[in-house]
N, C-alpha and C positions, 0 to 999 in steps of 0.2 A: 675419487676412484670409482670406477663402474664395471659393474661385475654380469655375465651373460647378455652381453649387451646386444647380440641378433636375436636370441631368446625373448627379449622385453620386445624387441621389436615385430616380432610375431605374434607376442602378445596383443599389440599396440593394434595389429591389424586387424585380429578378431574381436576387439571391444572391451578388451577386458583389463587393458592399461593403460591410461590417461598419460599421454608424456608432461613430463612435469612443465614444459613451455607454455602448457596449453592450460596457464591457471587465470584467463580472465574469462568471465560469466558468460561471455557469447560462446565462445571456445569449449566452456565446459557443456553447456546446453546443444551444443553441433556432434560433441565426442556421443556424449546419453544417448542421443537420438543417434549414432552408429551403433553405439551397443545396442539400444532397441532391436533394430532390422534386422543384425547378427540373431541376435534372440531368435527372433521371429522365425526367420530364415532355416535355423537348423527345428525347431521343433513343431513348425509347419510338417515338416518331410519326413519327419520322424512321425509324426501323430497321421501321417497318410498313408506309411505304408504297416503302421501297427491298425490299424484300423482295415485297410487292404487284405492281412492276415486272418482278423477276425470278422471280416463280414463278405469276404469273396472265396477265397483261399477256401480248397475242396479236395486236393489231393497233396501227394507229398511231395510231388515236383514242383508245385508250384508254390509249396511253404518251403521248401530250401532254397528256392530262387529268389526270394523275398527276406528269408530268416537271417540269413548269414550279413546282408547289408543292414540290415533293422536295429540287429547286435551294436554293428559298431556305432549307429548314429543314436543308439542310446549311450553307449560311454561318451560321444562328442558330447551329448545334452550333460551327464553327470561333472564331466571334465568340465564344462561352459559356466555350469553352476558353483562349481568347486575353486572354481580361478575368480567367478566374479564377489564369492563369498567369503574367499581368504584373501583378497586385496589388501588390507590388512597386515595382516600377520606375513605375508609375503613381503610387504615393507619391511615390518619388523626384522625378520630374516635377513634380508638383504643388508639392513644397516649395522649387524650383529657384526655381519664378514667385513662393514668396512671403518667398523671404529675399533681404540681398545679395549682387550687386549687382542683379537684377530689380526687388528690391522699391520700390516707390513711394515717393521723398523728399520729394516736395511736392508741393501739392494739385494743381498742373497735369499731373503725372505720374502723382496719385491719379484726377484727372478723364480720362485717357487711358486708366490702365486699369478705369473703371468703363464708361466707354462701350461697347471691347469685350467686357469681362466680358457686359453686359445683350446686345447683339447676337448672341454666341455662346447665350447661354439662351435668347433668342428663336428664335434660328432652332430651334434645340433643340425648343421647345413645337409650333412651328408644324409641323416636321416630326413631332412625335408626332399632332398633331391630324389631318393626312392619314394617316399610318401607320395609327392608330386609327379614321379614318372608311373604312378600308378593310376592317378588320376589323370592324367594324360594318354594312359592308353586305354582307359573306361570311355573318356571325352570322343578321340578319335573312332575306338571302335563303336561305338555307338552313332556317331552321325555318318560313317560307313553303311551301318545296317538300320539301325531302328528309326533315324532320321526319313531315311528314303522312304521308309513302310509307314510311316508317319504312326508309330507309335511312341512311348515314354525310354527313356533307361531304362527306368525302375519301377517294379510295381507299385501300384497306389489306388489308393480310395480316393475318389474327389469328390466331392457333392454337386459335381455342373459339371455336363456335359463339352470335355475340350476337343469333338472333332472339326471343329471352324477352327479355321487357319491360326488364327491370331491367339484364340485361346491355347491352344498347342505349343504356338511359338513361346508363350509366356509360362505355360508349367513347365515344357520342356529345358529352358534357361533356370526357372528355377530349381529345377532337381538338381543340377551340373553346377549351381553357384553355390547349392546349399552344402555339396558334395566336396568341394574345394573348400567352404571355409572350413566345414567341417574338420579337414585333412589338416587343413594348416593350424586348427586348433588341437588336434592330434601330438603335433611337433611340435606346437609352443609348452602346451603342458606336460608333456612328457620331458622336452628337452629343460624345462625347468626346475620339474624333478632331479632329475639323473645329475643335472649339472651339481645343486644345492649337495648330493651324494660326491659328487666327484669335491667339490670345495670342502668335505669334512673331510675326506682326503688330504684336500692341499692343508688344510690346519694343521693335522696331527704331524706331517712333514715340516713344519715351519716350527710346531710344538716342539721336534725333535732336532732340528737344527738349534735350537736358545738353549736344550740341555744342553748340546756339547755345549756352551760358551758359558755354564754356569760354575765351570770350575774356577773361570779369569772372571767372572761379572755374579758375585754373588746376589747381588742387588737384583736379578733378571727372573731368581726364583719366585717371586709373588706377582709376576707376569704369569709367567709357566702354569699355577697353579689358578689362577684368575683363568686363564684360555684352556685348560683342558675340564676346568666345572664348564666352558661357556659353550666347548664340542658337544660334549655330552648334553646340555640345556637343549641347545640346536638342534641336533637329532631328536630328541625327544620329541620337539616341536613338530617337527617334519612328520614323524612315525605319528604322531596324533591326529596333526591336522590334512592329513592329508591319506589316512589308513584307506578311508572308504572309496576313492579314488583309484588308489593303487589295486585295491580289494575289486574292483569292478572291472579295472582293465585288466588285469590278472583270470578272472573268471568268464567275462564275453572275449577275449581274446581266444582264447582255449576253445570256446565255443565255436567264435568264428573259423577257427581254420580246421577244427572238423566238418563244417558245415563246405567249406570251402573244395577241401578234399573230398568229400561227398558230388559236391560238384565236378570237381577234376574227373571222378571214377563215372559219371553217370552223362557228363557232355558230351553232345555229338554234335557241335560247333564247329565253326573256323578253328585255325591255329590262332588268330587274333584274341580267340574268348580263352584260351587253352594260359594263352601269355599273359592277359586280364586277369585268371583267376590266381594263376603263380605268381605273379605281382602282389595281389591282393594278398595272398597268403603271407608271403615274406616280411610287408609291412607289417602285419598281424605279428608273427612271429620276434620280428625286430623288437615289436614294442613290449612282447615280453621280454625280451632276451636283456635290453637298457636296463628293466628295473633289477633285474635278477643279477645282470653283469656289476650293476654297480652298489647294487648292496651286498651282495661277497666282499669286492673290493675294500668296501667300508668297515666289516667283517675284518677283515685279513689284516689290514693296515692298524686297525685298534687292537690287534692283538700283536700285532708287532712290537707295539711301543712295550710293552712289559721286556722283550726281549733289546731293545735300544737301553731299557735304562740297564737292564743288569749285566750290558756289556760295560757301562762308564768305569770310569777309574775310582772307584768309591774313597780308594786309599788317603785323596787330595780334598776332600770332601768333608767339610764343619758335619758336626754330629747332627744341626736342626737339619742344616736340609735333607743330609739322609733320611731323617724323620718324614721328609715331606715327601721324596723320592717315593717311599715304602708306602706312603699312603696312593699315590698317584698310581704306583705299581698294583696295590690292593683290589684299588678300583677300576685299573685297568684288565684286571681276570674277568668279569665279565664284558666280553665285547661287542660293541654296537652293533645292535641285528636288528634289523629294516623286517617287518610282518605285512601281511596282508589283511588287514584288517585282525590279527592277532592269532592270524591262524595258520596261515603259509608263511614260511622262511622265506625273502627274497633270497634265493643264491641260485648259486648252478647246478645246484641239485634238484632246487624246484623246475629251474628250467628244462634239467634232460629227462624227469620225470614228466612234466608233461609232452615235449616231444617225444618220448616213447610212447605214450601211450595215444596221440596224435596219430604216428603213421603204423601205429598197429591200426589204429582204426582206417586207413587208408590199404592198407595191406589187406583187410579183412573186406574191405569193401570190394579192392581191385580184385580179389580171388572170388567172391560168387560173381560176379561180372564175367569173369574168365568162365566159370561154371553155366552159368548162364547161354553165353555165346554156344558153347561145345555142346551143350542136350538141344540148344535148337537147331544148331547145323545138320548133330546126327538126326532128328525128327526130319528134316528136309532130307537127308540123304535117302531114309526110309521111307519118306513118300515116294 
């Protein structure tokens, strides 16, 4: 049974999942030397335009033109580091969901968990397909304008002079490859987060589907109780190993689309740069909105269960397992709650709280902009 499987596959592309076919010595030594390059690739472009900031960079237009992309290809480097360092424990996880007691005993608990298997890889696609249509209208608009002018995308520090042809040719491909894998490791880590949230999900549904049948299968109760220590173990896992992760795209996300919106208020670009940068916000936005959507969810659904058990029919029910019930119920009052590093709630609260304060900051930018315009016109009128 295989669980996120376009997920792994995205991983598979960024360097950071060995597919299991690929277990003879030449194969493993060809996959390293991808991961290398990958490596290389994103922290080359990250360490050139963080050094770009501090050794060129002189005003404030051209550290938010620089800042706001910087952000995110530092979360790519922490994501890159975080997936090749929990490889690991990511097995472990995975093989948690696909042995007992997780694992699906009949087709109603196999139809539970294919449903959110297919939802988790949807959202999956669909958030690569924006990721990707953002990177694609970076790609195009850029060899529209800064190709011809024979400049970069992106700002950057280089130690060698790239205005000979070929040198140009060769940083400019790599800003744009490193930018793409970046992106695509974006959606592999994220969407394998969010998925692991949506699969604590599909457990406590499968968990609550075996109570009903524990009044005809008494035998099914030290399943029950085995698979809801093994939810809770599972989360746990997650919320540990991966706090600092969620904690940094949580905090440069936030960054990035005020920096973004800063730009929306201060560009006087094409409509191209205008759609670039709302693209770019959106993904931003999106990749907070996954962790925050799906840890409510996680949230909400573990606190259901206390009300699933205490609608059962207790009446038909041997005295131990109400014991067991009450215990399950006990420890299901406190309910799974996903942190940011132990300090932000993922939910939707986190979420609307930071986009209000997002497009207040955009609202406050656009209004002296407005302020702006109107004391220099009336100054021209009065010349």
């Amino acid at each position: 049974m295989r669980i996120l499987d376009s997920t792994f596959k995205f991983l598979t592309f960024c360097g950071c999942w060995r597919p299991d076919s690929w277990s003879s010595p030449c194969k493993r030594i060809i996959y390293h030397m991808h991961t290398f390059v990958v490596v290389m690739l994103i922290n080359t472009f990250t360490l050139s335009q963080l050094l770009d900031i501090i050794l060129t960079v002189d005003n404030a237009d051209d550290f938010t033109d620089n800042f706001y992309v910087l952000l995110a290809m530092v979360v790519s480097c922490c994501k890159l580091c975080s997936m090749l360092v929990n490889q690991k424990n990511i097995a472990t996880l995975t093989n948690i969901l696909t042995e007992r007691p997780c694992k699906p005993l009949e087709q109603k608990e196999m139809d539970i968990y294919l449903k959110y298997d297919k939802s988790a890889q949807t959202n999956t696609i669909h958030y690569a397909i924006l990721v990707e249509s953002t990177c694609v209208c970076i790609t195009l608009t850029s060899l529209l304008t800064d190709f011809r002018r024979k400049t970069l995308t992106f700002r950057a520090w280089l130690p060698y002079d790239y205005s000979p042809p070929m040198l140009f040719y060769i940083t400019y491909v790599h800003q744009l490859i490193s930018l793409i894998i970046a992106s695509i490791l974006n959606v592999a880590c994220d969407g394998l987060i969010c998925g692991f949230l949506l699969h604590i999900c599909c457990q406590i549904k499968i968990l609550e589907s075996r109570l009903k049948r524990i009044a005809h299968k008494p035998d099914i109760l030290n399943v029950c109780i085995q698979q809801h220590n093994r939810i809770f173990d599972f989360a746990v896992t997650i919320n540990d190993k991966f706090r600092f992760t969620i904690a940094s795209q949580f905090i440069m996300s936030t960054l990035v689309v005020c920096f973004t919106l800063y730009q929306l208020t201060r560009s006087t670009s094409t409509n191209a740069k205008y759609i670039q940068l709302a693209l770019y916000m959106c993904s931003m936005l999106t990749q907070i909105f996954f962790f925050c959507w799906y840890g409510n969810e996680v949230k909400l659904k573990s606190r259901e269960l206390v009300n699933y058990i205490f609608e059962m029919d207790w009446c038909t029910l041997d005295v131990n397992v109400k014991k067991a019930l009450l215990l399950i119920m006990r420890r299901s009052t406190m309910p799974i709650e996903f942190t940011s590093a132990y300090i932000i709630s993922m939910n939707l609260d986190s979420f609307v709280g930071v986009s209000i304060k997002c497009f207040f900051f955009f609202y406050t930018g656009l209004n002296e902009n407005l302020i702006y315009i109107q004391y220099f016109s009336n100054s021209f009128q009065v010349n």
